[in-house]
PyMOL Python script that loads the backbone (N, CA, C, O; Angstrom):
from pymol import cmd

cmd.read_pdbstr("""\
ATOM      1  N   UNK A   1       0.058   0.702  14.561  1.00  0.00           N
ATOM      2  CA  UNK A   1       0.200   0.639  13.117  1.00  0.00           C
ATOM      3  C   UNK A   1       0.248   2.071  12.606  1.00  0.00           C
ATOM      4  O   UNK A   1      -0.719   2.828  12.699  1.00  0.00           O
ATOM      5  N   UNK A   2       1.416   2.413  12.062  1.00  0.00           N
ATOM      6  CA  UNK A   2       1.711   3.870  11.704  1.00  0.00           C
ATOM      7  C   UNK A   2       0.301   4.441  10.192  1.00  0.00           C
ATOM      8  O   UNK A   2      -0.183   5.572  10.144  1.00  0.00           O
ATOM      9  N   UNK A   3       0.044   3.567   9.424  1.00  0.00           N
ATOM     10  CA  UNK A   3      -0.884   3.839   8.913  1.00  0.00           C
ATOM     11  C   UNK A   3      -2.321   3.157   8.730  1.00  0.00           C
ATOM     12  O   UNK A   3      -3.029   3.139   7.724  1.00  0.00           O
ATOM     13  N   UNK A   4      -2.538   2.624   9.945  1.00  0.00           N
ATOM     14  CA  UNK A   4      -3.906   2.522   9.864  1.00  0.00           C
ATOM     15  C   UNK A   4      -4.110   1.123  11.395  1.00  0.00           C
ATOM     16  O   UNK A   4      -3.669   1.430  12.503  1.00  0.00           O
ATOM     17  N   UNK A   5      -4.564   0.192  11.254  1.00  0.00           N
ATOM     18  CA  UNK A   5      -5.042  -0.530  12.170  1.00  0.00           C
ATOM     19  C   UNK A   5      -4.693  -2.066  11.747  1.00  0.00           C
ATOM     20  O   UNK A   5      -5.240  -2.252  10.661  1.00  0.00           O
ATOM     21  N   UNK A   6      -4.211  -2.888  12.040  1.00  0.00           N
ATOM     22  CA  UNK A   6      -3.928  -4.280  11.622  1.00  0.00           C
ATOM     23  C   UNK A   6      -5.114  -5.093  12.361  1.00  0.00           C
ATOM     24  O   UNK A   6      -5.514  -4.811  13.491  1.00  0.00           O
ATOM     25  N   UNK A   7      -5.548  -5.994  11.674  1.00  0.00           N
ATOM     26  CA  UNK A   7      -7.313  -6.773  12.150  1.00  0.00           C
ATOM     27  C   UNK A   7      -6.213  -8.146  11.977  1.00  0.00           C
ATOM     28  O   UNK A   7      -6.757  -9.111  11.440  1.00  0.00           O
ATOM     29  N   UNK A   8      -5.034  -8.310  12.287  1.00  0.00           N
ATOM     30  CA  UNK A   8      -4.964  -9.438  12.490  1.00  0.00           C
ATOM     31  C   UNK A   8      -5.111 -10.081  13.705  1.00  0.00           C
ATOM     32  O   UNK A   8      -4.484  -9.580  14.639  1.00  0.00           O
ATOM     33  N   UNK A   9      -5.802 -11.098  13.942  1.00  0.00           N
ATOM     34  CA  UNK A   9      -5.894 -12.252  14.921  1.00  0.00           C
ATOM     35  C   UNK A   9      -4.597 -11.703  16.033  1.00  0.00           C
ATOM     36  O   UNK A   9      -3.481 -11.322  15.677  1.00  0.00           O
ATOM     37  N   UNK A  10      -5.157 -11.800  17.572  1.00  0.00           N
ATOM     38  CA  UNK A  10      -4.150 -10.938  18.441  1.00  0.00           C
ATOM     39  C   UNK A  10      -2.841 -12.568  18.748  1.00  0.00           C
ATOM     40  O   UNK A  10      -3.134 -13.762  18.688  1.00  0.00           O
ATOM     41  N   UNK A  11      -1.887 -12.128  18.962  1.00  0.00           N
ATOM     42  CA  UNK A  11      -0.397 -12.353  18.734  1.00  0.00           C
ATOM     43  C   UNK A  11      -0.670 -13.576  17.688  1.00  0.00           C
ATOM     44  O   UNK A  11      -0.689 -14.788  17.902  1.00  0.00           O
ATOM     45  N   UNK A  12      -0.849 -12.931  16.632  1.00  0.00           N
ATOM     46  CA  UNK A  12      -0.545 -14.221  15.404  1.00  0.00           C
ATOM     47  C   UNK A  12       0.719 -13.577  14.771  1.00  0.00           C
ATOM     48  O   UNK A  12       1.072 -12.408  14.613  1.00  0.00           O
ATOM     49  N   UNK A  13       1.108 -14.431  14.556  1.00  0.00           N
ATOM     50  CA  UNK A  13       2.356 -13.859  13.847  1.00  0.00           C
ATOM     51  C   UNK A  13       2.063 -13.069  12.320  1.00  0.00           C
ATOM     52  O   UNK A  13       1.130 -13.445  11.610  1.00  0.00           O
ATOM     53  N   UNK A  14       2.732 -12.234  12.020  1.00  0.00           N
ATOM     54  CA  UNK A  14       2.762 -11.424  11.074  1.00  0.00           C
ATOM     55  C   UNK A  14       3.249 -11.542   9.618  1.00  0.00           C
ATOM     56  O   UNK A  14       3.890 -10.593   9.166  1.00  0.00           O
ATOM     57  N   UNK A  15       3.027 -12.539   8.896  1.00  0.00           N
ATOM     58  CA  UNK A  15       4.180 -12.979   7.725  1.00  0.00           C
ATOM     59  C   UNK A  15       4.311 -11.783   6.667  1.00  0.00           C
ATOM     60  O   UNK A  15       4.918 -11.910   5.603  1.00  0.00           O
ATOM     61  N   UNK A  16       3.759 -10.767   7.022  1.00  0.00           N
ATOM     62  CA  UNK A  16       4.025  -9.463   5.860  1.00  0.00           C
ATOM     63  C   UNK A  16       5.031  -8.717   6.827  1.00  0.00           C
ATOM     64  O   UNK A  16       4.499  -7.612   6.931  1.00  0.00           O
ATOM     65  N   UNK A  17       5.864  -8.698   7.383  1.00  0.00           N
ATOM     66  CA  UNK A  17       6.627  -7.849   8.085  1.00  0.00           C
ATOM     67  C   UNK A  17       7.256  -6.586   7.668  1.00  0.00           C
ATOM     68  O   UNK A  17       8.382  -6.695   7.182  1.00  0.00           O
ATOM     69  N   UNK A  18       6.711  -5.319   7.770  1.00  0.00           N
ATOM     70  CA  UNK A  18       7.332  -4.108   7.076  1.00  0.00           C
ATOM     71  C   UNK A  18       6.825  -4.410   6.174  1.00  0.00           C
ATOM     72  O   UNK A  18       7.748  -4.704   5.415  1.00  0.00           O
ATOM     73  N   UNK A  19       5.764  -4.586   5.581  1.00  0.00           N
ATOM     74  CA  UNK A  19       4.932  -4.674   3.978  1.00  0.00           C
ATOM     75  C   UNK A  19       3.510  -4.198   4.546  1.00  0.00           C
ATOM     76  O   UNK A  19       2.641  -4.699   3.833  1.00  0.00           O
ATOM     77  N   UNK A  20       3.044  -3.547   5.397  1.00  0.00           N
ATOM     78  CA  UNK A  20       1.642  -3.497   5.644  1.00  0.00           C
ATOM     79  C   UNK A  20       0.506  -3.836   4.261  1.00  0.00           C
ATOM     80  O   UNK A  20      -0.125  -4.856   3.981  1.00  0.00           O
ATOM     81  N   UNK A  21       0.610  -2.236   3.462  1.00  0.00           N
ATOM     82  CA  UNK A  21       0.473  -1.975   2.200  1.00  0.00           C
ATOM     83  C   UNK A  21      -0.049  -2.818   1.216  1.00  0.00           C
ATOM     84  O   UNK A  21      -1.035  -2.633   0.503  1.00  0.00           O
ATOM     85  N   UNK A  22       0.873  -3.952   1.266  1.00  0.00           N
ATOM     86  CA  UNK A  22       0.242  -5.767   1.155  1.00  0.00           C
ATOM     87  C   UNK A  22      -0.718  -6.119   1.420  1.00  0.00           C
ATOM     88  O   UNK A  22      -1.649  -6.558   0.745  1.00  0.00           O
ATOM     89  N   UNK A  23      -0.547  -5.912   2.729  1.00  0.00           N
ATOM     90  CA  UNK A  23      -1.290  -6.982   3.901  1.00  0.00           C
ATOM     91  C   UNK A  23      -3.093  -6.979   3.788  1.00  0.00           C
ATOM     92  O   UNK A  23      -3.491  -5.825   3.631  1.00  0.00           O
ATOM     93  N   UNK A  24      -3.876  -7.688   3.820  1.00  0.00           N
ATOM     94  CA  UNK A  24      -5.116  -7.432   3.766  1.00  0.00           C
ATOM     95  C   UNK A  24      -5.995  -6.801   4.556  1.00  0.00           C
ATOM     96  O   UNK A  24      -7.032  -6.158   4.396  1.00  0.00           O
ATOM     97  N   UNK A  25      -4.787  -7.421   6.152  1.00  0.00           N
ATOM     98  CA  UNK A  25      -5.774  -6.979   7.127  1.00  0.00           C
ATOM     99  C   UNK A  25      -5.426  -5.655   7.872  1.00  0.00           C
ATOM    100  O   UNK A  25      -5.558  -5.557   9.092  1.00  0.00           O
ATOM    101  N   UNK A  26      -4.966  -4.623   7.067  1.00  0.00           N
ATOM    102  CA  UNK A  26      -4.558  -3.458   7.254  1.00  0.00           C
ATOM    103  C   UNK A  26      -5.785  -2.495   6.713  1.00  0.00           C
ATOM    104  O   UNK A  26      -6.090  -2.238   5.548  1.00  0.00           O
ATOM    105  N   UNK A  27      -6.377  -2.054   7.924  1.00  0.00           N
ATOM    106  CA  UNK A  27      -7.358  -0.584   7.550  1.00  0.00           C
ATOM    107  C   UNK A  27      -6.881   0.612   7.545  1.00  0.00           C
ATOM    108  O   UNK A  27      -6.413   1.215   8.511  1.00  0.00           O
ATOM    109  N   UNK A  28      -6.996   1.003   6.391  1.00  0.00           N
ATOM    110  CA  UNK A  28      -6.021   2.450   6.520  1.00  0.00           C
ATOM    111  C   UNK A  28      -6.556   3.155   6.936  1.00  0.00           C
ATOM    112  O   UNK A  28      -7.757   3.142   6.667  1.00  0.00           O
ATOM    113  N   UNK A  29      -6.033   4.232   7.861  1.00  0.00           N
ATOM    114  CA  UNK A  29      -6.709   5.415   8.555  1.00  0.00           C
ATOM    115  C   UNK A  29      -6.597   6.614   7.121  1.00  0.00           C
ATOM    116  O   UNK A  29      -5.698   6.671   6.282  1.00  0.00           O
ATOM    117  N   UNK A  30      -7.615   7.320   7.211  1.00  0.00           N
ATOM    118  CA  UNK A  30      -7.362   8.305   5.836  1.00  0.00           C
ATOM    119  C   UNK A  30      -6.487   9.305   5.866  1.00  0.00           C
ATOM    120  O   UNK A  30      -5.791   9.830   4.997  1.00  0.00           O
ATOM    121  N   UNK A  31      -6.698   9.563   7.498  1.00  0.00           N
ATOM    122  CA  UNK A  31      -5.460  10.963   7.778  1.00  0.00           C
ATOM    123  C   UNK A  31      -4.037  10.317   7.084  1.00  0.00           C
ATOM    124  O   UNK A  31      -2.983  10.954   7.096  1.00  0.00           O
ATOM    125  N   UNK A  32      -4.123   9.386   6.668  1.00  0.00           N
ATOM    126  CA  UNK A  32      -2.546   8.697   6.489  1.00  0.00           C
ATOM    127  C   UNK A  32      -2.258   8.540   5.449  1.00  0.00           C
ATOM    128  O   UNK A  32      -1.404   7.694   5.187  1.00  0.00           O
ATOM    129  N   UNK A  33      -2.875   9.311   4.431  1.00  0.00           N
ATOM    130  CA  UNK A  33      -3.321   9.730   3.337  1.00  0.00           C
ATOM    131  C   UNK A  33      -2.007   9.781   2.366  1.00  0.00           C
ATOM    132  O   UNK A  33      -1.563   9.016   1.510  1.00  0.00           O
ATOM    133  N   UNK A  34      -1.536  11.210   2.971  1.00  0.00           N
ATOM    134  CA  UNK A  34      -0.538  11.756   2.196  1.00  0.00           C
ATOM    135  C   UNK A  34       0.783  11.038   2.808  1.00  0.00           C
ATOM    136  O   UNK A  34       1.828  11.483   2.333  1.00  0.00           O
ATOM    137  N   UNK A  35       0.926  10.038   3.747  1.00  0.00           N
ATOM    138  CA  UNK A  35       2.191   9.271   3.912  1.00  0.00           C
ATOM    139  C   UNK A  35       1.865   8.314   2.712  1.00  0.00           C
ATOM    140  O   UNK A  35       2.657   8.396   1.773  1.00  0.00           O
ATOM    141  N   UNK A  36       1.004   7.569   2.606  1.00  0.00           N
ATOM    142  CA  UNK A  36       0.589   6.762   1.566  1.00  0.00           C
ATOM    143  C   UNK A  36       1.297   6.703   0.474  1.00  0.00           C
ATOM    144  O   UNK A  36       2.175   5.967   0.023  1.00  0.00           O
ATOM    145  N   UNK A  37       0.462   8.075  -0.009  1.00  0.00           N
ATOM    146  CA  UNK A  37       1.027   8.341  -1.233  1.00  0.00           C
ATOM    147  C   UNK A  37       2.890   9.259  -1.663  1.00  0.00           C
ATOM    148  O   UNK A  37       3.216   9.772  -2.733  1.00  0.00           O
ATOM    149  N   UNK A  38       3.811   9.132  -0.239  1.00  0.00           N
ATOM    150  CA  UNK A  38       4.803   9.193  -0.327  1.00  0.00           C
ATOM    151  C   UNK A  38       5.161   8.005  -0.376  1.00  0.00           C
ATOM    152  O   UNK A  38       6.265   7.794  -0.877  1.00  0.00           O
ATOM    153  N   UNK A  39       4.664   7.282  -0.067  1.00  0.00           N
ATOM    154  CA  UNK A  39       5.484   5.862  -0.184  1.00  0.00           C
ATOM    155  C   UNK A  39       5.173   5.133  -1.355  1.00  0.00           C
ATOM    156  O   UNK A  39       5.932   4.276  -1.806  1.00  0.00           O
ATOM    157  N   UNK A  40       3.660   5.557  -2.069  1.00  0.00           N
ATOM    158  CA  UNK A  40       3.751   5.146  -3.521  1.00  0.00           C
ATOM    159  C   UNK A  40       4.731   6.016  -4.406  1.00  0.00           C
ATOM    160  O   UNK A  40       5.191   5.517  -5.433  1.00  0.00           O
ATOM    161  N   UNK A  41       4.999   7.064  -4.101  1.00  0.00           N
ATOM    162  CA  UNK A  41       5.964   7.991  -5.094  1.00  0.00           C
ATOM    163  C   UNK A  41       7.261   7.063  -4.714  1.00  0.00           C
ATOM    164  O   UNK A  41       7.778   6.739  -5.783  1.00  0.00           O
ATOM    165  N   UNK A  42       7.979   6.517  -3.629  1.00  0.00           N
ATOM    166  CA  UNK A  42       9.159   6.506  -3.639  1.00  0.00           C
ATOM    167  C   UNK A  42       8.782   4.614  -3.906  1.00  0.00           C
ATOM    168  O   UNK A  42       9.657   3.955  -3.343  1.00  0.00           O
ATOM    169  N   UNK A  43       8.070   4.012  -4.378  1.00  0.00           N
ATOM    170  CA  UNK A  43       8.096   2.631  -4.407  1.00  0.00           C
ATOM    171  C   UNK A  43       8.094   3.258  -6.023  1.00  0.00           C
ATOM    172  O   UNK A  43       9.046   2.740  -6.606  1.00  0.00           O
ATOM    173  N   UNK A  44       7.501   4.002  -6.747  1.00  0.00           N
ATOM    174  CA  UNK A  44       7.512   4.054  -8.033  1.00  0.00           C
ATOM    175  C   UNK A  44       8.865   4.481  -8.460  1.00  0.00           C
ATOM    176  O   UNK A  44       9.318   4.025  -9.510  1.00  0.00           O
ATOM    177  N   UNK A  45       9.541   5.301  -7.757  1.00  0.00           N
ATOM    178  CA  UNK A  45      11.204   5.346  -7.778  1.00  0.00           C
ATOM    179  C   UNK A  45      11.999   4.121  -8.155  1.00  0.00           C
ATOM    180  O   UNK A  45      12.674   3.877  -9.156  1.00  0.00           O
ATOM    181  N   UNK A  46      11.758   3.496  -7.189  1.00  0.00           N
ATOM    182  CA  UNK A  46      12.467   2.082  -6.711  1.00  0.00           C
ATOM    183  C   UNK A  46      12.406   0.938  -7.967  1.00  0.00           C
ATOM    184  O   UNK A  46      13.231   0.046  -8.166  1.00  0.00           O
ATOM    185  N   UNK A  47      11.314   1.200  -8.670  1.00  0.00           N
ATOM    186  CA  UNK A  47      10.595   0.557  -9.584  1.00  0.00           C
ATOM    187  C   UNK A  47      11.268   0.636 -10.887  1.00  0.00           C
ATOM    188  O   UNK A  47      11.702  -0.339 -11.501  1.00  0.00           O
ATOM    189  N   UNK A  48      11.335   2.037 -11.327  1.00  0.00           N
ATOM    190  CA  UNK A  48      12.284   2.526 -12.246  1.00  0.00           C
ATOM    191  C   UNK A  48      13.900   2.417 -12.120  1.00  0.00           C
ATOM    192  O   UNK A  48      14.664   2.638 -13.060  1.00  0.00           O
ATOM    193  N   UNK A  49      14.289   2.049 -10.839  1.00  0.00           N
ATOM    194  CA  UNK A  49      15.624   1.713 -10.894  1.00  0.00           C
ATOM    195  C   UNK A  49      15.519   0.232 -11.324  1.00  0.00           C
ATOM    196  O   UNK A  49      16.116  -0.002 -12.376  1.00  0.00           O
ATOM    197  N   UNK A  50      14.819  -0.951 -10.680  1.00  0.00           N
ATOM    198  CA  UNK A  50      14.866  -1.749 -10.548  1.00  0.00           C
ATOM    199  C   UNK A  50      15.019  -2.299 -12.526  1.00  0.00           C
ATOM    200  O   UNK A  50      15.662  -3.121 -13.179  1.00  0.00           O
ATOM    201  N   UNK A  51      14.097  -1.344 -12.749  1.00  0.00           N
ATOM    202  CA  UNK A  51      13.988  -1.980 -14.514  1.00  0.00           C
ATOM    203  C   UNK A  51      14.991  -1.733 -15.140  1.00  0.00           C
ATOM    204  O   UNK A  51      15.529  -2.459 -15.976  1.00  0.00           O
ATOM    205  N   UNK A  52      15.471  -0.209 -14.617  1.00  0.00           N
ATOM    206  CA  UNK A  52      16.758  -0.389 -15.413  1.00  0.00           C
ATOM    207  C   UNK A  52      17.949  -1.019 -14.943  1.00  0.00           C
ATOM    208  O   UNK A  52      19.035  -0.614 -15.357  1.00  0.00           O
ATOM    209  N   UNK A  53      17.885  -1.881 -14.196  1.00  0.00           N
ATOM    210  CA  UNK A  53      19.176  -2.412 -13.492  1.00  0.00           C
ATOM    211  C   UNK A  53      18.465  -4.284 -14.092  1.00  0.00           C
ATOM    212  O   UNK A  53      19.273  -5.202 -14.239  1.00  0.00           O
ATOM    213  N   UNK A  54      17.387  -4.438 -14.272  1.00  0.00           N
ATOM    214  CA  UNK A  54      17.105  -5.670 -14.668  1.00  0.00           C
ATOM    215  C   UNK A  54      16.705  -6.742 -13.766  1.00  0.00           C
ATOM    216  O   UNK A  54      16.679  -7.972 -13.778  1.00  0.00           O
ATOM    217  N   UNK A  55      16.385  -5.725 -12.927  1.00  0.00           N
ATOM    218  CA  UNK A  55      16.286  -6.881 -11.314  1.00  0.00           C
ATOM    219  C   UNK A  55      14.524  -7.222 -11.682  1.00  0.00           C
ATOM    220  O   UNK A  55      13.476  -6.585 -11.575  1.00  0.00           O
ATOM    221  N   UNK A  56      14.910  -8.555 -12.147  1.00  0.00           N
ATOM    222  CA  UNK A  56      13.321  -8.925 -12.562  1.00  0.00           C
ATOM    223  C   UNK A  56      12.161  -9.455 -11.461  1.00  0.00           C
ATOM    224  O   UNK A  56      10.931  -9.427 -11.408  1.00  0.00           O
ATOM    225  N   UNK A  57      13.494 -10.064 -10.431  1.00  0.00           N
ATOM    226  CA  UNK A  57      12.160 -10.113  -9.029  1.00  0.00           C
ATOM    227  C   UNK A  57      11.623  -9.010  -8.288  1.00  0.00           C
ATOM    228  O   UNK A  57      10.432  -8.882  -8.002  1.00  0.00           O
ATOM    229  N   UNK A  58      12.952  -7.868  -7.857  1.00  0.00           N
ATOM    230  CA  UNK A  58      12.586  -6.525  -7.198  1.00  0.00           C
ATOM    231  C   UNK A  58      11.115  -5.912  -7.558  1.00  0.00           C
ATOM    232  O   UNK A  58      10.191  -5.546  -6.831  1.00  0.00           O
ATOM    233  N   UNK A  59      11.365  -5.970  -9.779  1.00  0.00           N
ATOM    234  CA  UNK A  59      10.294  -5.276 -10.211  1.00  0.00           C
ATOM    235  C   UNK A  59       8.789  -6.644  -9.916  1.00  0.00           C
ATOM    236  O   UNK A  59       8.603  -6.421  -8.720  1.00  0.00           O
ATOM    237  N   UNK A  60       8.357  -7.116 -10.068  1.00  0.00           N
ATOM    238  CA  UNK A  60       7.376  -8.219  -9.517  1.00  0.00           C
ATOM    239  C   UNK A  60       7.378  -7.675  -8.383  1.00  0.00           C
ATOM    240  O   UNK A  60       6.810  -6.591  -8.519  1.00  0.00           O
ATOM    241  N   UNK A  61       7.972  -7.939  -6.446  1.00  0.00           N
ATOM    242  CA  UNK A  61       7.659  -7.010  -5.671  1.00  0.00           C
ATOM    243  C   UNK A  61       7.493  -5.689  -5.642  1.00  0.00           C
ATOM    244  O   UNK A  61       6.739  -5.333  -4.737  1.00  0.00           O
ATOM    245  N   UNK A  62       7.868  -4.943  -6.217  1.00  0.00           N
ATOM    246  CA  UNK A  62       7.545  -3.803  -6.293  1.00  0.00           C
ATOM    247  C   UNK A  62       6.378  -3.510  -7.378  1.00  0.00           C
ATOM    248  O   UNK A  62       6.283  -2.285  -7.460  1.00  0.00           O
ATOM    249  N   UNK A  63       5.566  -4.063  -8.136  1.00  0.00           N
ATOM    250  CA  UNK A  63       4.230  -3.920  -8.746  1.00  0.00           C
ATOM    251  C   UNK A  63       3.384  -4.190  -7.782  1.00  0.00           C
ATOM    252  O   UNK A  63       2.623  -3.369  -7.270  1.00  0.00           O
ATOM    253  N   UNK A  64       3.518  -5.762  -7.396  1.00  0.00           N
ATOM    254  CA  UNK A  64       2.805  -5.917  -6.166  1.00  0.00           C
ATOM    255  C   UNK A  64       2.707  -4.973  -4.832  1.00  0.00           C
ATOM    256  O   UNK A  64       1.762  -5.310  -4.119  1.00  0.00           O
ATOM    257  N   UNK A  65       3.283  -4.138  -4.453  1.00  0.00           N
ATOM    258  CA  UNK A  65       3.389  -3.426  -3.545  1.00  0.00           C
ATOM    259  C   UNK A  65       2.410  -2.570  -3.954  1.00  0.00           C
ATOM    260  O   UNK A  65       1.376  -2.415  -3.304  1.00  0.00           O
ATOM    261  N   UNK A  66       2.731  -1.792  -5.349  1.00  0.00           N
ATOM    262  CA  UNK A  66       2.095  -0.380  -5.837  1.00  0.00           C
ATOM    263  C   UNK A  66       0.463  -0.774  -6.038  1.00  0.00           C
ATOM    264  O   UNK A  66      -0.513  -0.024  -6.000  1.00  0.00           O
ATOM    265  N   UNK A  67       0.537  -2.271  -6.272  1.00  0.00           N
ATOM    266  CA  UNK A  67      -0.523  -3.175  -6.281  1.00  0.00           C
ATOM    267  C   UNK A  67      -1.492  -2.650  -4.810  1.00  0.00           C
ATOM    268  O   UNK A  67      -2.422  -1.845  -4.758  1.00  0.00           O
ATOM    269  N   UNK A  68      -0.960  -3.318  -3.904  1.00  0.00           N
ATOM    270  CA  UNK A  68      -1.272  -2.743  -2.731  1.00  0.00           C
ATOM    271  C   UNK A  68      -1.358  -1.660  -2.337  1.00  0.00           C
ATOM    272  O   UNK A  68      -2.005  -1.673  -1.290  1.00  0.00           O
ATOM    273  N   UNK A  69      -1.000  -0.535  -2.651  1.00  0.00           N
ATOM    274  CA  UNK A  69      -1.046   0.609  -2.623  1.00  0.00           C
ATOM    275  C   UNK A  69      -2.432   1.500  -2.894  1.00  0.00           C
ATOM    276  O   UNK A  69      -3.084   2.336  -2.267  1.00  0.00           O
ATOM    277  N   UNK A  70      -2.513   0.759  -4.346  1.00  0.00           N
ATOM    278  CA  UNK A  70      -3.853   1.300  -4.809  1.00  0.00           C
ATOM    279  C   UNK A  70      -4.800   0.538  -4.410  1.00  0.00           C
ATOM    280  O   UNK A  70      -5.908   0.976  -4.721  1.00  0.00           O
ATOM    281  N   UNK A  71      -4.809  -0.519  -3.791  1.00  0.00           N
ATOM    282  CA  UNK A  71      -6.019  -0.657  -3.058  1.00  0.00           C
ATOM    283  C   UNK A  71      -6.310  -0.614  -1.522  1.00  0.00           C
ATOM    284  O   UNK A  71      -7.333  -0.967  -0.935  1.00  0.00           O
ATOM    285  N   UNK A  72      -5.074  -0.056  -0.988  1.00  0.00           N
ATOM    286  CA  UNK A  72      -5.343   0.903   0.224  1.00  0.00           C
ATOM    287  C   UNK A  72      -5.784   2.767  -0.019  1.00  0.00           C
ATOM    288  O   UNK A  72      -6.217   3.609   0.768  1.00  0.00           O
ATOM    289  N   UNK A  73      -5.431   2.818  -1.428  1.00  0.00           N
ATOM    290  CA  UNK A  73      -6.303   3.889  -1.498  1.00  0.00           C
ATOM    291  C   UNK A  73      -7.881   4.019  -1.693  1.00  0.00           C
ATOM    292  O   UNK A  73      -8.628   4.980  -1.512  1.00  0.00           O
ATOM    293  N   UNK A  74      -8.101   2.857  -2.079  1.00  0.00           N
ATOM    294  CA  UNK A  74      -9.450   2.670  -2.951  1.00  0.00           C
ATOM    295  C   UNK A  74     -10.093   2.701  -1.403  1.00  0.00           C
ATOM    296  O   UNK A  74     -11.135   3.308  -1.158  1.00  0.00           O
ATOM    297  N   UNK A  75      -9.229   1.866  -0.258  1.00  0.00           N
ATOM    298  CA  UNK A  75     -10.304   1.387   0.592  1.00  0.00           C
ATOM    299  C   UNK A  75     -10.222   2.721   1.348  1.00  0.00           C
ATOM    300  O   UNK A  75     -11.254   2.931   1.986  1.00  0.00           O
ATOM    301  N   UNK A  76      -9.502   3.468   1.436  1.00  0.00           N
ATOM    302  CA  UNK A  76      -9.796   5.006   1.873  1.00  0.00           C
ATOM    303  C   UNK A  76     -11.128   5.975   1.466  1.00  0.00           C
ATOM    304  O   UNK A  76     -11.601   6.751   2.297  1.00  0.00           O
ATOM    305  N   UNK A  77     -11.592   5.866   0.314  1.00  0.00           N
ATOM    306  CA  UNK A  77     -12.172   6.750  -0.648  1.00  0.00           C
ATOM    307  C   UNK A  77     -13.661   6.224  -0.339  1.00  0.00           C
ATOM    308  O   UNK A  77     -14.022   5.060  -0.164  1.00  0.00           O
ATOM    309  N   UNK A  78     -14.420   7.397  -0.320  1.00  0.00           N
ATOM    310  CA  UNK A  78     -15.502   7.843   0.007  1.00  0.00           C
ATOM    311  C   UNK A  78     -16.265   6.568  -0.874  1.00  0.00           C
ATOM    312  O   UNK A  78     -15.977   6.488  -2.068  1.00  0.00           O
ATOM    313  N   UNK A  79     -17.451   5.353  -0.163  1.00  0.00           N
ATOM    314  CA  UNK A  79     -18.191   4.587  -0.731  1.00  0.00           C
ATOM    315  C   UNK A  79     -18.922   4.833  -1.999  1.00  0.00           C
ATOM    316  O   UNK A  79     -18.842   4.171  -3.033  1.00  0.00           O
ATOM    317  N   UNK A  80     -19.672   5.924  -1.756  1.00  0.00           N
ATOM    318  CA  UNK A  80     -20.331   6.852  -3.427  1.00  0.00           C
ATOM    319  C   UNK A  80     -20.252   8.407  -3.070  1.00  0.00           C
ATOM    320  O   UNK A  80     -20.287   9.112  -2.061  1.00  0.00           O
ATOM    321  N   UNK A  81     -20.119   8.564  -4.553  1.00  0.00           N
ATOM    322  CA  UNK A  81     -20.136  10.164  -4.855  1.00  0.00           C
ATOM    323  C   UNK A  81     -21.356  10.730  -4.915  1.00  0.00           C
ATOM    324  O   UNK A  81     -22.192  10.084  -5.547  1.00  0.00           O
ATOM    325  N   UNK A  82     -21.742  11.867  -4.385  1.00  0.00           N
ATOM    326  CA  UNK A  82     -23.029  12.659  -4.904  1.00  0.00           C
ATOM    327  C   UNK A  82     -22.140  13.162  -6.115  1.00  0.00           C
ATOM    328  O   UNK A  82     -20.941  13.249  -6.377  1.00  0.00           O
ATOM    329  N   UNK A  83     -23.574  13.499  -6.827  1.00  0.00           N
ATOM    330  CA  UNK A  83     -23.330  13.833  -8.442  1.00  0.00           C
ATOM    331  C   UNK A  83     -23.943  15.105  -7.903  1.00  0.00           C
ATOM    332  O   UNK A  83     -24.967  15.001  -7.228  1.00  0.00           O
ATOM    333  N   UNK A  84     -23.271  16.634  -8.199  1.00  0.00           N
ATOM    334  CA  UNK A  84     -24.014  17.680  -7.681  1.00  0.00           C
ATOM    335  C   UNK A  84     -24.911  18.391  -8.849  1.00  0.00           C
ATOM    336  O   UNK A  84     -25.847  19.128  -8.539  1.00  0.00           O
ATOM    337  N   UNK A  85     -24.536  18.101 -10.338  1.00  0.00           N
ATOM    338  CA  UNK A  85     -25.185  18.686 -11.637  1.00  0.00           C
ATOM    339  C   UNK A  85     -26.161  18.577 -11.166  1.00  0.00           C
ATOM    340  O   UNK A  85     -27.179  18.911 -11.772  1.00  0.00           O
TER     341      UNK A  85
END
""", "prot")
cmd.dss("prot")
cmd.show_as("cartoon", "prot")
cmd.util.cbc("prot")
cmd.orient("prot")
């Protein structure tokens, strides 16, 4: 898994194919950080074409994706912050 580890059940089939990002059972590795967030920059691309072209399902997958996105970042990010004040 190019960014992180798939916890799915061994040879189950995969119904997110090329969608990791989606997928639930994707642990992101953190080093994989800044691919991440190239692929949220160019899904937010994709996004802005999509609206202006009117493609009303593209944009729905593609929220959902960015959807996913941010909560493969969340699950990256440090559990709690020290407060250093």
């Amino acid at each position: 898994m190019a960014l992180g580890d798939c916890f799915r059940p061994y040879q189950t089939p995969c119904p997110h194919e090329h969608a990791c990002v989606r997928c639930p059972a994707l642990k992101m590795d953190p080093a994989q950080l800044p691919r991440l967030i190239q692929i949220e920059h160019d899904t937010q691309f994709k996004l802005l074409e999509a609206r202006e072209h009117g493609w009303a399902g593209e944009v729905v997958e593609l929220e959902t994706t960015l959807q996913g996105i941010l909560e493969k970042k969340i699950q990256i990010q440090p559990t709690h912050i020290i407060n250093t004040e």
